[in-house]
N, C-alpha and C positions, 0 to 999 in steps of 0.2 A: 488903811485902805479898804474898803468896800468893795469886792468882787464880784460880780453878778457871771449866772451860769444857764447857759439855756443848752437843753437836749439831755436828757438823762438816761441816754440807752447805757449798753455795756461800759463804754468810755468811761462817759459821764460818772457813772457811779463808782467807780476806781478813781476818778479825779477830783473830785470833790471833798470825798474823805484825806486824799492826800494835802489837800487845802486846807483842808481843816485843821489837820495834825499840824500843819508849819503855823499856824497860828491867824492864819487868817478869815476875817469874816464872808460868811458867802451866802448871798438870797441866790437861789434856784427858784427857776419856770421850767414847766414841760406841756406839752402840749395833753398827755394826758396825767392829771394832778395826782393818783395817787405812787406814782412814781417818785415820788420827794420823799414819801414816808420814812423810808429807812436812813435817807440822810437828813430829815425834822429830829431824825432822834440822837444824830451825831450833833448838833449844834446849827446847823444850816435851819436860814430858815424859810419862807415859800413867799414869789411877790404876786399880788393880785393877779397883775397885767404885764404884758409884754414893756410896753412904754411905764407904768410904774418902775419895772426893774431898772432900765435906764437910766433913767431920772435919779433912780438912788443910790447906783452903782459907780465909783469911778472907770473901773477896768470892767469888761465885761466879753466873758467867752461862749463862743457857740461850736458845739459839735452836734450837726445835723445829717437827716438821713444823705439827702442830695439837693441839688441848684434848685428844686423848686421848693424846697423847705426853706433853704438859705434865703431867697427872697421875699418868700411871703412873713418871716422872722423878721426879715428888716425893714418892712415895708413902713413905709414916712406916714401911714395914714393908722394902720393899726397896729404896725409894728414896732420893734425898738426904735426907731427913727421917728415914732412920733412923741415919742418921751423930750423932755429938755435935756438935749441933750449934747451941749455946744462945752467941749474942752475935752467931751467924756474920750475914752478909747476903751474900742471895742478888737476883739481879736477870735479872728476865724476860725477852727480845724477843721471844717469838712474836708474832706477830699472831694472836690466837684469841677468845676470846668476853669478855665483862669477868668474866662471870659464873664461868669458872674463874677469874681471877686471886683472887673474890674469898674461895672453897674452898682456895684453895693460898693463901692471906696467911693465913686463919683457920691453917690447919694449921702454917704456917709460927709463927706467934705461939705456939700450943700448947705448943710443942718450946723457944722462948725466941729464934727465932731471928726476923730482917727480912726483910719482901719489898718490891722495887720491883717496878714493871712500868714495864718503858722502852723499849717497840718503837722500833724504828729506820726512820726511813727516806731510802730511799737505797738503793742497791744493791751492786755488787760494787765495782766504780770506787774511789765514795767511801768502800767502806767500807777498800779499803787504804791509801787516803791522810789518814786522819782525818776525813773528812768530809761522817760522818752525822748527823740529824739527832735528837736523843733524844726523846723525848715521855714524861714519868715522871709516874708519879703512885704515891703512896705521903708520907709521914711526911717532913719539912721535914728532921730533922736526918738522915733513913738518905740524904735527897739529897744532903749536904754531906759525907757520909761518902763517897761512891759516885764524889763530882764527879771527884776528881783522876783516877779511871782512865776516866769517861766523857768526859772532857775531850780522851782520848788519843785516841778513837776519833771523838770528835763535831766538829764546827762551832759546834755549840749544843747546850744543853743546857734544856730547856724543864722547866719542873714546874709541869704543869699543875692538880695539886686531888690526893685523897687515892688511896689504894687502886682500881686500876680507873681513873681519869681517865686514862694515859698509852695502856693500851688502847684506851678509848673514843675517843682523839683521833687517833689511828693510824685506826681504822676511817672515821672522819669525815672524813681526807686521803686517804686511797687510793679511797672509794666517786668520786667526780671523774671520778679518774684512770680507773678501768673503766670508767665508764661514758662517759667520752670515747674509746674505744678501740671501744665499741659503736653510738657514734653516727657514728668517722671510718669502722664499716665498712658500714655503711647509706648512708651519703653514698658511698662510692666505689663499693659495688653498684651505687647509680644511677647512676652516670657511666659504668659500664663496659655498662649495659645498654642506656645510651643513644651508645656506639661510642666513648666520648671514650678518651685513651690511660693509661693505668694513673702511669707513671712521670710523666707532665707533670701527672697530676692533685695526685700528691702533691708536686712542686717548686713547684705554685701554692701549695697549700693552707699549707705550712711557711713561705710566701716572707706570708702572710698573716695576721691574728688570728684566724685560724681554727685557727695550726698553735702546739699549744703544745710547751715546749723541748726535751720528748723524742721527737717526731716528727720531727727533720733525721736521728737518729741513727741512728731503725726503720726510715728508706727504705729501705737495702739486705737490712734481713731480709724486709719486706714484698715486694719484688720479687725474693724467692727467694736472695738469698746466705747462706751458712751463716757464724754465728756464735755465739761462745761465747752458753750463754743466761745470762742475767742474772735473771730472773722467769720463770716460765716458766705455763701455759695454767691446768694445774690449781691452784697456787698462787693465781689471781685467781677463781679457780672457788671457793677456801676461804675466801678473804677476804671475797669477795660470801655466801656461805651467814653468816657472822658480821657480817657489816653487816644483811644483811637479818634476821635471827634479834634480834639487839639491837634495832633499827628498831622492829620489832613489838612486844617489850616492853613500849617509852616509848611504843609509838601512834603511830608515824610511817609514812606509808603508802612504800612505795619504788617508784612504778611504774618508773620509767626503771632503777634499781638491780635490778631481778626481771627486765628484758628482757635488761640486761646477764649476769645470772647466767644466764637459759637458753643463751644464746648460748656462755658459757664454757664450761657443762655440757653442750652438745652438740657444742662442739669436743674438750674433753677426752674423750666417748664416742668421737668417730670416729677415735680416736687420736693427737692432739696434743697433749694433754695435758703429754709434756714438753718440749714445743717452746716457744720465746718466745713474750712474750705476743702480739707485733703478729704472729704467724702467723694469729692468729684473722681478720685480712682477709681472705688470701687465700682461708683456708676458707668466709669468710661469703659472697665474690665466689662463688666454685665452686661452692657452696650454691643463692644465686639463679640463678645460671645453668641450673642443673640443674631447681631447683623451675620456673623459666620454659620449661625442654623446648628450652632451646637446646644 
């Protein structure tokens, strides 16, 4: 099987090589070309064109910034949709709205071809060791079609309901997770405006049910050490604009999910934007400090 791969940011390059190693062939596209270099020299190899790729891929994956990369990638005129592309399946991870998945399945169907949408989550880690978590929603048999290479990359593979449900359930796990990043940075505001010490507050709070399993790891980025980013500021700033935007749709109000998104959106304005996500503490600390005139 022929696997085609478009988006080569952080993901991308953890997932590709992991494809590789399970034995399978795989043409990459990126939008900017010299991004493949380092996996040209794993075995992957690079397709002219958007619609080339298609055309030569049977299976093919996209992990894109956001819904307006998603569609201009698949668009029927310059995009993979304008390759031959009638039996092909293609399979989603952005994290973006449902409501493109469910303009890019119509168009995909058009053309003769399958769409899943199977956001992943998980991050760089588990994505080079197989062990992400799938969320798919789409057509029972394009899952069973899909499974053997999702399997290479996953832990599990979940299929949750039709078209759009694998989206929608991606947004439903990760809104949590924000907004517990917006409430550890309110809580350690207060502690720090009340003298307590930065570093013992978060070796309590981790050592407690208050600390869930990705906060032992963010101490050190939190208290200033540099590391590779894994997620980074404005990424949880895109996620939240598409949780909150869906939310409203079905009538669900998000108050605590809209405190968290201003906060992403005023970290990523003063410039963090491509920093990890848990740098939003220490800006939200230096933030209060400031609005308190100390």
């Amino acid at each position: 099987m022929q696997i085609g791969f478009v988006g080569l940011g952080r993901m991308g390059q953890a997932m590709v090589p992991r494809l590789l190693e399970c034995g399978f062939a795989v043409q990459v596209w990126n939008r900017t070309p010299g991004r493949a270099t380092p996996l040209l020299a794993l075995g992957a190899t690079q397709a002219d064109s958007l619609p080339a790729l298609a055309s030569h891929c049977d299976l093919t994956f996209t992990m894109l910034t956001d819904d307006g990369a998603v569609e201009a990638v698949f668009s029927p005129t310059s995009g993979l949709l304008a390759g031959e592309v009638a039996g092909k399946l293609f399979i989603e991870m952005s994290t973006i709205r449902p409501s493109t998945i469910h303009t890019v399945a119509a168009l995909a169907r058009e053309r003769g071809a399958s769409l899943l949408d199977a956001p992943m989550s998980g991050t760089v880690g588990p994505a080079r060791s197989g062990q992400l978590l799938a969320l798919v929603g789409g057509a029972a048999a394009d899952v069973e079609r899909a499974r053997p290479v999702l399997e290479a990359l996953c832990r599990r593979v979940a299929h949750v309901g039709p078209s759009g449900s694998g989206t929608t359930m991606k947004l439903v796990l990760n809104m949590p997770m924000a907004i517990y990043w917006q409430a550890l940075a309110e809580s350690l505001a207060l502690g720090s405006q009340a003298g307590l010490d930065l570093a013992q507050m978060l070796d309590l709070i981790a050592d407690s049910p208050a600390g869930i399993g990705a906060l032992r790891i963010k101490i050190p980025v939190i208290l200033g050490e540099q590391q590779p980013v894994a997620f980074d500021v404005t990424g949880v700033r895109k996620d939240l604009l598409a949780m909150t935007a869906t939310a409203q749709l079905h009538g669900v109000p998000t108050p605590t999910g809209s405190a968290a998104l201003a906060s992403f959106a005023a970290a990523t304005a003063a410039g963090h934007g491509t920093e990890d996500l848990a740098a939003l503490i220490p800006y939200y600390i230096e933030l209060v400090r400031k609005t308190a005139g100390q």
